[in-house]
N, C-alpha and C positions, 0 to 999 in steps of 0.2 A: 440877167445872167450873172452877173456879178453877185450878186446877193444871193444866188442860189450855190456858187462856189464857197462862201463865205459858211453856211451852213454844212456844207458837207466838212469844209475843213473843221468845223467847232465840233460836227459829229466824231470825227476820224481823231482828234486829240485826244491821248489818253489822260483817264482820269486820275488824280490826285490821290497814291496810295493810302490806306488807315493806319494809322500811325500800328505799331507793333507791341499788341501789351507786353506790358512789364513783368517780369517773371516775378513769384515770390521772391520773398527775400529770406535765405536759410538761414536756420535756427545758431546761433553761436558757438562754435565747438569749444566743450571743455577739453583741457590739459590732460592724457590719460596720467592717473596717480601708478607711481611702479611700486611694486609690492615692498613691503621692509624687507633688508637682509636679516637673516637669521645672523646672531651674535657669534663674533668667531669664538670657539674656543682659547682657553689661555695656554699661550706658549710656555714651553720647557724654556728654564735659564739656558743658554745658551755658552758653552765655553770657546776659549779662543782657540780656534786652531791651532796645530804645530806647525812646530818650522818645519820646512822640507828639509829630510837629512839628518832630523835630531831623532835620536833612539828612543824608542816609547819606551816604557814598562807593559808588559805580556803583550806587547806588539797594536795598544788601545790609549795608554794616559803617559801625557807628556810632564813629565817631571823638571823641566828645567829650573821651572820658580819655583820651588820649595825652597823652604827656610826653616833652619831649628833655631829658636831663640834662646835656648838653653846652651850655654856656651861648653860647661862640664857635659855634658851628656852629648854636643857636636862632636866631640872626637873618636863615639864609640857608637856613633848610628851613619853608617854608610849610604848616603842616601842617592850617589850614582846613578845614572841613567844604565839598567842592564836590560836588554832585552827579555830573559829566560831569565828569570831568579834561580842559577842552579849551578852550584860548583862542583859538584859529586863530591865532598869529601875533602877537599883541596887544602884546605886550613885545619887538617883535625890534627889535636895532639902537638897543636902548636903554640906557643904562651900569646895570650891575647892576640888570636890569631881571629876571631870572632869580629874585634871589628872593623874588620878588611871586607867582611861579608857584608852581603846587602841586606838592608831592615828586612827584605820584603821577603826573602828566603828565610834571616831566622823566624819570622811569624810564620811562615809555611813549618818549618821544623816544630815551632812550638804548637803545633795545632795535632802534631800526629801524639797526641797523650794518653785515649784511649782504646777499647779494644775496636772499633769502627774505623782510626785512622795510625794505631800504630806498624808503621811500616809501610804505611800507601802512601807515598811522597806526592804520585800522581793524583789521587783524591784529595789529598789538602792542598793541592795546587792550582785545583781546580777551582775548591771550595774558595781562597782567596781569591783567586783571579775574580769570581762570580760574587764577593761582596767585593770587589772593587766596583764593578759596573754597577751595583743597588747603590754604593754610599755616593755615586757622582750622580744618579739617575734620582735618590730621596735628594740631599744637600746642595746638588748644584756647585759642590768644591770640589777640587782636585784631592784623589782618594788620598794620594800619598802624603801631601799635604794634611789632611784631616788624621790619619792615622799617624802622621808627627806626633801633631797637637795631643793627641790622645797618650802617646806615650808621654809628653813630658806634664802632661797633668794627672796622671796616674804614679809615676813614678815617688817613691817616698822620698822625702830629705831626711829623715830621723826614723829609726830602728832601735829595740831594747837587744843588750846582750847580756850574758849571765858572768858574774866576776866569783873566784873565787876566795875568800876571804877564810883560811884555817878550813872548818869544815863545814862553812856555811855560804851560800850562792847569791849574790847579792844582783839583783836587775841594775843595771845602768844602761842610760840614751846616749847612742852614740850618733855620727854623723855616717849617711850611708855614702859609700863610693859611688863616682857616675857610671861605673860600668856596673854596676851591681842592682842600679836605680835601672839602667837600661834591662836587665834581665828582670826584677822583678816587675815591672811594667808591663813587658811583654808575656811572662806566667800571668799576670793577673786578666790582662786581657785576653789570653787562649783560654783561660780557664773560667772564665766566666761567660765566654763565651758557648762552651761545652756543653758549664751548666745548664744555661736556658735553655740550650736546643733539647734533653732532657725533660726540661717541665712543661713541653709545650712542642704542637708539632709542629713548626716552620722548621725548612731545612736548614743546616748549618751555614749556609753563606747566606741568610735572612738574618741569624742569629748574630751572627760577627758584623756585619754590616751595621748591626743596629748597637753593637754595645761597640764600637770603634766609634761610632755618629755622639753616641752617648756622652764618650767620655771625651773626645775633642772640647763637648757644648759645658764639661766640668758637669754633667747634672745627676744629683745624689743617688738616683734612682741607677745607676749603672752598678755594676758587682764589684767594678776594679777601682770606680772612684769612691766607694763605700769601704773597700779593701784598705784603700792609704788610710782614708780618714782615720780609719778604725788603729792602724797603727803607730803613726804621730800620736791619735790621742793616747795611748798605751807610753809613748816613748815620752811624752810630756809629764806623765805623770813620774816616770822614773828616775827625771832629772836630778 
């Protein structure tokens, strides 16, 4: 009996499970590659913002740093913070009443010379306001600042005048006045600015924009820094 127990229980044991194959083994994942950035574009110079509360020029370029390093010709360029370049009239018929006013309005007055802008105060006002924004937007300087520079590198040191000696006119170089430097600076700049627009079709505040950049950079190719050259070396020779 016993031994017939013995067998049922070895029957009734369960058997020894088969071990559980091994799964493959997966293939190694590579690292996905991210695509290249396309290259940024090159940024615009960037200028410094204004102060809160400082008075622009045409209500866009903040004038506080400018500098005239011409000390003669500091007394007769007004270079004030004025919002509207525009006095109607204020100073006319007054002795050197002129350089009270601001650079930026007699360059608006000297631009109205021929018949497209004489008497439109508002279109030359516009015309500069709109090469201000081209000379900061090509240069990356401050306009008023570069239109400094430009007048005191255009303006002439020496001039011929005519002498009369009995009844014969004798040239002599004399030395020009700094308000006189400042007015022929600024003719030579309007007016050459005129001309190009003239021999070529960019509008006039492309024109001004590019001969104010010109002659900041002193380079021969402008009309006004060709202008002095030409008359120094005239007044050199008459010495």
């Amino acid at each position: 009996m016993e031994d017939g127990k013995q067998v049922q229980e070895e029957a009734k044991a369960p058997e020894p499970s088969a071990p559980a194959p091994q799964a493959a083994a997966a293939p190694p994942v590579q690292p996905e590659v991210a695509p290249a950035a396309p290259p940024e574009p090159p940024k615009e110079p960037e200028l410094e913002s204004p102060i809160a509360g400082t008075i622009l020029m045409f209500g866009r370029f903040d004038v506080t740093g400018v500098a005239v390093r011409d000390v003669g010709m500091a007394r007769y360029m007004d270079i004030s913070p004025v919002a509207v370049p525009h006095t109607g009239g204020r100073h006319t018929n007054k002795p050197f009443a002129k350089a009270k006013m601001s650079i930026v309005e007699r360059l608006i007055n000297g631009m109205m010379r021929t018949e497209d802008f004489t008497g439109k105060k508002l279109k030359a006002y516009r015309a500069v306001e709109n090469a201000f924004g081209l000379i900061q937007k090509k240069s990356g300087k401050n306009p008023l600042q570069a239109f400094v520079d430009a007048l005191q590198n255009v303006a002439p040191r020496e001039e011929v005048t005519r002498l009369q000696y009995g009844g014969i006119s004798v040239p002599k170089a004399v030395d020009v006045a700094p308000a006189r430097r400042v007015d022929l600076a600024l003719r030579y700049i309007c007016t050459g600015a005129l001309e190009q627009s003239h021999k070529s079709k960019k509008p006039i505040e492309e024109c001004l924009a590019d001969e104010i950049i010109a002659a900041s950079n002193n380079d021969m190719n402008s009309f006004s820094v060709s202008k002095k050259e030409e008359i120094e070396r005239v007044a050199a020779s008459a010495r």
